[in-house]
Gaussian input, Z-matrix of N, CA and C with variables (Angstrom, degrees):
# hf/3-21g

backbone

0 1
 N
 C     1     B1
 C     2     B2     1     A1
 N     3     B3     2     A2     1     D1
 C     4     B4     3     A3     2     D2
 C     5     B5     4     A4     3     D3
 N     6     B6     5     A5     4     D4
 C     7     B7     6     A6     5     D5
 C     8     B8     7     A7     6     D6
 N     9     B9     8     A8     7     D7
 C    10    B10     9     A9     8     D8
 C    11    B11    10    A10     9     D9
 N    12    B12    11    A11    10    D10
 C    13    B13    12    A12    11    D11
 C    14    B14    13    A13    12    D12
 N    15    B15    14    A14    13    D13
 C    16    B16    15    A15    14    D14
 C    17    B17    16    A16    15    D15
 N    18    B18    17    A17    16    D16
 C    19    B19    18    A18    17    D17
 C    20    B20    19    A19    18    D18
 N    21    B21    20    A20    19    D19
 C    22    B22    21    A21    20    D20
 C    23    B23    22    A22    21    D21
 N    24    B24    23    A23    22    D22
 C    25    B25    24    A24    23    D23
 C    26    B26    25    A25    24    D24
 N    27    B27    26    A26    25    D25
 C    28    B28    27    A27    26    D26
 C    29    B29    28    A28    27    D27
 N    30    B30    29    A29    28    D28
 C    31    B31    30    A30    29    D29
 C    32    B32    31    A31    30    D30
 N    33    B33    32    A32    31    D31
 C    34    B34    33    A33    32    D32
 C    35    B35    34    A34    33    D33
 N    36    B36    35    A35    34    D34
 C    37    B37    36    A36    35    D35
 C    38    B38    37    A37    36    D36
 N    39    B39    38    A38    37    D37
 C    40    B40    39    A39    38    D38
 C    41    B41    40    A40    39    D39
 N    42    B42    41    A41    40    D40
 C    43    B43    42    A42    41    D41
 C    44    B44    43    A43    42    D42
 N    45    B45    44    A44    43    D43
 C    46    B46    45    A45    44    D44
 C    47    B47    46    A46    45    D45
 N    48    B48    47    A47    46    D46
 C    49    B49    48    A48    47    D47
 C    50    B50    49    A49    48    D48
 N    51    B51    50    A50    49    D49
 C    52    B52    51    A51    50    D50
 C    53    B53    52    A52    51    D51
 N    54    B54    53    A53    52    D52
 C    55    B55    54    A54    53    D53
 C    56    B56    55    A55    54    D54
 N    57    B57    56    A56    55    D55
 C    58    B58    57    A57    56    D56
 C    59    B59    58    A58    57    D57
 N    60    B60    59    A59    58    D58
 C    61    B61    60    A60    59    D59
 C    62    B62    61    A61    60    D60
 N    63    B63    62    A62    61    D61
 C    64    B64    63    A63    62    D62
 C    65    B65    64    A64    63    D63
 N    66    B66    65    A65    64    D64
 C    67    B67    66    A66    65    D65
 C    68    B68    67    A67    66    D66
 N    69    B69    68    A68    67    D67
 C    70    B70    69    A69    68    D68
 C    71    B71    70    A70    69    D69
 N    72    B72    71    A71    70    D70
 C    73    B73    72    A72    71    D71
 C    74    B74    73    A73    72    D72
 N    75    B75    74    A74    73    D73
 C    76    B76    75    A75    74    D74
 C    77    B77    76    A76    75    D75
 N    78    B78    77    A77    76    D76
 C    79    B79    78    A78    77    D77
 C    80    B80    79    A79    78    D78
 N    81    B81    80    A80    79    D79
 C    82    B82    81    A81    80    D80
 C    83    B83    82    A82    81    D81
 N    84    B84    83    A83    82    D82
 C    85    B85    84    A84    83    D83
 C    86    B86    85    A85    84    D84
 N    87    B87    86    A86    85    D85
 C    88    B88    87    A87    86    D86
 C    89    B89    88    A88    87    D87
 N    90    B90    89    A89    88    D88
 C    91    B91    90    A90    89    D89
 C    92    B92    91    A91    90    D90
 N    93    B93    92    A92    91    D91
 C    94    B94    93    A93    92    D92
 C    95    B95    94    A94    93    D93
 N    96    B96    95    A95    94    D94
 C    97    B97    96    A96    95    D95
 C    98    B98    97    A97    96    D96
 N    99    B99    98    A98    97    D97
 C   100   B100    99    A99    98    D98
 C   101   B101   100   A100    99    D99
 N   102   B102   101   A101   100   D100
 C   103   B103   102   A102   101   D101
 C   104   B104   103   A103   102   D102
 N   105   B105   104   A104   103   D103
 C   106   B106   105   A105   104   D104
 C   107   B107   106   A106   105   D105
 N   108   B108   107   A107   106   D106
 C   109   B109   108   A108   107   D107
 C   110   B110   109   A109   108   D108
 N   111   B111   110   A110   109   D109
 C   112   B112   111   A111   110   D110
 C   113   B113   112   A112   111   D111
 N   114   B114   113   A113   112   D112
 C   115   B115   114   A114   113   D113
 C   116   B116   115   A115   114   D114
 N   117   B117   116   A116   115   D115
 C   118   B118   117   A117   116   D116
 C   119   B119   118   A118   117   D117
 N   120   B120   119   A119   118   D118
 C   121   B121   120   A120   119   D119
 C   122   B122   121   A121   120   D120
 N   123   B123   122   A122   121   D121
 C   124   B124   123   A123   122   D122
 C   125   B125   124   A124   123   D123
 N   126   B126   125   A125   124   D124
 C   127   B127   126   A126   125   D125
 C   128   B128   127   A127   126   D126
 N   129   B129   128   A128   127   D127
 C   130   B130   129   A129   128   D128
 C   131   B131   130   A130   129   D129
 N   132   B132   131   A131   130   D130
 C   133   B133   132   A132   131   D131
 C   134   B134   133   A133   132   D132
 N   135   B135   134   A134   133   D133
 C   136   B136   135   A135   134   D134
 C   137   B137   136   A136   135   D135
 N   138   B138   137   A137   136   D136
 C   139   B139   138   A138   137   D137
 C   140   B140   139   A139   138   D138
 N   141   B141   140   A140   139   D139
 C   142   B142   141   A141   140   D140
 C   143   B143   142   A142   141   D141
 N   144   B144   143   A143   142   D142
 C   145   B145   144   A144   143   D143
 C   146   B146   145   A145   144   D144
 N   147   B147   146   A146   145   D145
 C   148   B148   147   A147   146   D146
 C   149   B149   148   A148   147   D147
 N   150   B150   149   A149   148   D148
 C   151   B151   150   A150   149   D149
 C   152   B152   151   A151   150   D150
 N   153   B153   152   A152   151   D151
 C   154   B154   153   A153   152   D152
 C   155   B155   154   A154   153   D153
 N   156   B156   155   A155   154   D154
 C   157   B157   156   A156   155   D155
 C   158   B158   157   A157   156   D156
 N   159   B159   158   A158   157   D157
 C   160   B160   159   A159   158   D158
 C   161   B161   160   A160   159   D159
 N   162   B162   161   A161   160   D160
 C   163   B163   162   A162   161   D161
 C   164   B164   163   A163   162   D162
 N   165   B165   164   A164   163   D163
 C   166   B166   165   A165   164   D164
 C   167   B167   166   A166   165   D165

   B1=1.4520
   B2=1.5290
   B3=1.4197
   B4=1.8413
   B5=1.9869
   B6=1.7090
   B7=1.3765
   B8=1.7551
   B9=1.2695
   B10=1.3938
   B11=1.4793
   B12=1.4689
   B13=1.9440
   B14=1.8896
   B15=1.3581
   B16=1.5067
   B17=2.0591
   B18=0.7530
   B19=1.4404
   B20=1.6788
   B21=1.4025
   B22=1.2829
   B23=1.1492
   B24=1.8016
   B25=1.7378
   B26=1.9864
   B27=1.3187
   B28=1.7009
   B29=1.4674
   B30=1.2466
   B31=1.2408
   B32=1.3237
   B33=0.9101
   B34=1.9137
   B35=1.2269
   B36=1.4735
   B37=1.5932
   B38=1.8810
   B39=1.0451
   B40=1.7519
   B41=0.9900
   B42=1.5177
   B43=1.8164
   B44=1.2323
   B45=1.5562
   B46=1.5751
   B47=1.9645
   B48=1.3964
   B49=1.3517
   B50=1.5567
   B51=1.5404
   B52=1.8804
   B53=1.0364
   B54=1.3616
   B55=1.6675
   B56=1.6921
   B57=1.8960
   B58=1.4834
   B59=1.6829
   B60=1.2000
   B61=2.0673
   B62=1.6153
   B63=0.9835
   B64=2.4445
   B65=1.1115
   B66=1.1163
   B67=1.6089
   B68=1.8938
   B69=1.2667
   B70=1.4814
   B71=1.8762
   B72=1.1559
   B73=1.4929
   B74=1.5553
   B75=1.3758
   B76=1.3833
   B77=1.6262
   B78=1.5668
   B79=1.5409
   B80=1.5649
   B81=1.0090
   B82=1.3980
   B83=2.2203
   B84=1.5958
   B85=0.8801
   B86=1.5357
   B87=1.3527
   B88=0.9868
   B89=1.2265
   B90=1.6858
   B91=1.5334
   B92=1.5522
   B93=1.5506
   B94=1.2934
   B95=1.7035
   B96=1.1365
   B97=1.3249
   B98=1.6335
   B99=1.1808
   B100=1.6554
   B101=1.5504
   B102=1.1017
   B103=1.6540
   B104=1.3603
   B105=1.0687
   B106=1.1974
   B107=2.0893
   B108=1.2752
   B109=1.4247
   B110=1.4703
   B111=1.4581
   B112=1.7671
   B113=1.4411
   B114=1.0716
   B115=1.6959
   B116=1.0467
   B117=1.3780
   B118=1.7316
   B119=1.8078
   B120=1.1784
   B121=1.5831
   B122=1.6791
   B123=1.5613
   B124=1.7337
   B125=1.5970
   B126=1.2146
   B127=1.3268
   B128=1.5165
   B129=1.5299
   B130=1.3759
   B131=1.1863
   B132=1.1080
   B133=1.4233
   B134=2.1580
   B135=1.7844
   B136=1.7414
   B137=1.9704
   B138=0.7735
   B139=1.6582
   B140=1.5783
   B141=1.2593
   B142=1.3296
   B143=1.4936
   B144=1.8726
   B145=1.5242
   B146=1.8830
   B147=0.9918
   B148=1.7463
   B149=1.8123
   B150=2.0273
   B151=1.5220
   B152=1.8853
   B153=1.4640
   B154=1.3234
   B155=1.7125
   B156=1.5431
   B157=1.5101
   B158=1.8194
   B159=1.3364
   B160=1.5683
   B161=1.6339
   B162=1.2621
   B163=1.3996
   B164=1.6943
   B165=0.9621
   B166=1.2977
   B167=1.8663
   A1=108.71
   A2=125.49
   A3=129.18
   A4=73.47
   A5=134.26
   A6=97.34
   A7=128.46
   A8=113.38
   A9=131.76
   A10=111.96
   A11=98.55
   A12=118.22
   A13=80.25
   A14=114.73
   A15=120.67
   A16=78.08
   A17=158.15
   A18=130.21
   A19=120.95
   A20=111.04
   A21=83.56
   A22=149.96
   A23=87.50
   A24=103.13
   A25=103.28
   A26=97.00
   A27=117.25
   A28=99.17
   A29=150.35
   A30=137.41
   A31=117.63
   A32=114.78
   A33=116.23
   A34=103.86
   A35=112.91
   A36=118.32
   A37=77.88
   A38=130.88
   A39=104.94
   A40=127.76
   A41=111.49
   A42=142.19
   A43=117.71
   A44=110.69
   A45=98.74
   A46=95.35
   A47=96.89
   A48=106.11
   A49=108.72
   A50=91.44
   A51=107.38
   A52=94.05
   A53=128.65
   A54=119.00
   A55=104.58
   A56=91.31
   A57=83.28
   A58=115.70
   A59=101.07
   A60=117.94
   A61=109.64
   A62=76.23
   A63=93.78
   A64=127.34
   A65=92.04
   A66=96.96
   A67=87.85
   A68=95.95
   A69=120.90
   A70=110.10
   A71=94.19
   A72=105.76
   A73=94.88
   A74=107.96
   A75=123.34
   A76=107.52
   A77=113.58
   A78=97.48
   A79=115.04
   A80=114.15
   A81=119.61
   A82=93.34
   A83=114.35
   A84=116.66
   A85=123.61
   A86=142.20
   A87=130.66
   A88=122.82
   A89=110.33
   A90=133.60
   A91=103.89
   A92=134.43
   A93=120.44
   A94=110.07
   A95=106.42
   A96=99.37
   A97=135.04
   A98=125.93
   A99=117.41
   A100=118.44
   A101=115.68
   A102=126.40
   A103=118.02
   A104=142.54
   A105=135.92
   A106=110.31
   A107=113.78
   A108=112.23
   A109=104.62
   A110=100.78
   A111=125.66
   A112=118.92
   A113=119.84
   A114=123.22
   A115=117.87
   A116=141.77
   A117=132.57
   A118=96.51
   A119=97.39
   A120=114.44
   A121=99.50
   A122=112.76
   A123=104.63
   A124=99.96
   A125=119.41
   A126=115.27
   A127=115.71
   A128=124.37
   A129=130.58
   A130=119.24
   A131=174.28
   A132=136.01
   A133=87.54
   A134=87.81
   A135=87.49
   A136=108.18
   A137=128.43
   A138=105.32
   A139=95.20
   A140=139.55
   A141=128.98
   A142=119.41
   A143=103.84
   A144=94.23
   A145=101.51
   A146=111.74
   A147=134.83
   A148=95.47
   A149=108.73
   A150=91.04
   A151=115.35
   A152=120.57
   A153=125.15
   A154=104.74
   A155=114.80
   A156=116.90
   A157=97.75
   A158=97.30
   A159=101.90
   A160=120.12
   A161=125.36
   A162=123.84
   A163=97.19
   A164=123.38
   A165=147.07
   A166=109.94
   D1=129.10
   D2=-153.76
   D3=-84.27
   D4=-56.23
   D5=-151.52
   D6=-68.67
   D7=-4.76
   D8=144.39
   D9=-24.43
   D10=-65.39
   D11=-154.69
   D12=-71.68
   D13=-63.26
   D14=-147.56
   D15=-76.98
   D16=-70.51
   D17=-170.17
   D18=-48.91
   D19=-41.88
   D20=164.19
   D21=-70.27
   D22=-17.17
   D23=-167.57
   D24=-57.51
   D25=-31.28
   D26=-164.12
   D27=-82.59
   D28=-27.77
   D29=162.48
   D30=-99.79
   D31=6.77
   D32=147.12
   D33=-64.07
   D34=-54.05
   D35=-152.65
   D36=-79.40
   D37=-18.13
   D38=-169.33
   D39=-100.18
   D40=-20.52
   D41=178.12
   D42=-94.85
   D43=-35.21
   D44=-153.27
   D45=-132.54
   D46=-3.55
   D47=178.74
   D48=34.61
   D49=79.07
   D50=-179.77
   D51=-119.73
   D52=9.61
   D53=-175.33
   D54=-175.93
   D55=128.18
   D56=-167.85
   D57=-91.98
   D58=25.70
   D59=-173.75
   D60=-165.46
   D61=139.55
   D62=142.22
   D63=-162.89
   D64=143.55
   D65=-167.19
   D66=-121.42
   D67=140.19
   D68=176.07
   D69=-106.49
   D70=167.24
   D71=-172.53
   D72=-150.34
   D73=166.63
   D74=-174.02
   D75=-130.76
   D76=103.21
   D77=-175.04
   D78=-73.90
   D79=149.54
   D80=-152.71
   D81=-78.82
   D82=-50.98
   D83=172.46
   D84=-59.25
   D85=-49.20
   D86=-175.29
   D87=-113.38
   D88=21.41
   D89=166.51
   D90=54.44
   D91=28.40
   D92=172.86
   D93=-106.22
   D94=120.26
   D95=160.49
   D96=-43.49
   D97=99.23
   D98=-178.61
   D99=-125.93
   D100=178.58
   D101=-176.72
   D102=-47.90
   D103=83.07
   D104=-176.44
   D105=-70.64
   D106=-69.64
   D107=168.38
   D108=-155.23
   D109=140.54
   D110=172.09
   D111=-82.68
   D112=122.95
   D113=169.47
   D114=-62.33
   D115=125.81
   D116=166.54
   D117=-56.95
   D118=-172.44
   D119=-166.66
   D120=-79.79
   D121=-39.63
   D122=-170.79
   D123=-111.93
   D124=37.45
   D125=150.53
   D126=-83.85
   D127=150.25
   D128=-177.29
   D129=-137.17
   D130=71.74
   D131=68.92
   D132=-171.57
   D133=-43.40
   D134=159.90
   D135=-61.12
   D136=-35.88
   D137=-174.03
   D138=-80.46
   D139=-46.36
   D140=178.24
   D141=-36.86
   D142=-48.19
   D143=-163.10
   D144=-86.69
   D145=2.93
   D146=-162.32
   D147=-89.10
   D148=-54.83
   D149=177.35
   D150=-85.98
   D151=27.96
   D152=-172.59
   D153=-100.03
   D154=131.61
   D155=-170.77
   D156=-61.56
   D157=142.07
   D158=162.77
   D159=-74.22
   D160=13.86
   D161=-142.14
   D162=-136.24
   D163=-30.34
   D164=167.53
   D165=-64.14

């Protein structure tokens, strides 16, 4: 089940600060929201806007 994956992914990044982002995606076919890509800890705001679709 992805909201498992996408909750933990989000309290890593909030508790344990293992990740300095996430960005989620919505698959279009099976309508679940899941992990799209995780930030390492010293990424900054260029890798955030870098893993975001241009199309959106």
């Amino acid at each position: 089940m992805r909201v498992k994956e996408c909750l933990s992914s989000f309290m890593e990044m909030k508790w344990k600060k293992a990740s300095r982002y996430v960005v989620y995606k919505i698959d279009e076919k099976s309508r679940e929201v899941m992990v799209d890509k995780v930030g390492r800890p010293g990424d900054g705001y260029e890798g955030l806007a870098a893993s975001l679709p241009l199309n959106d």
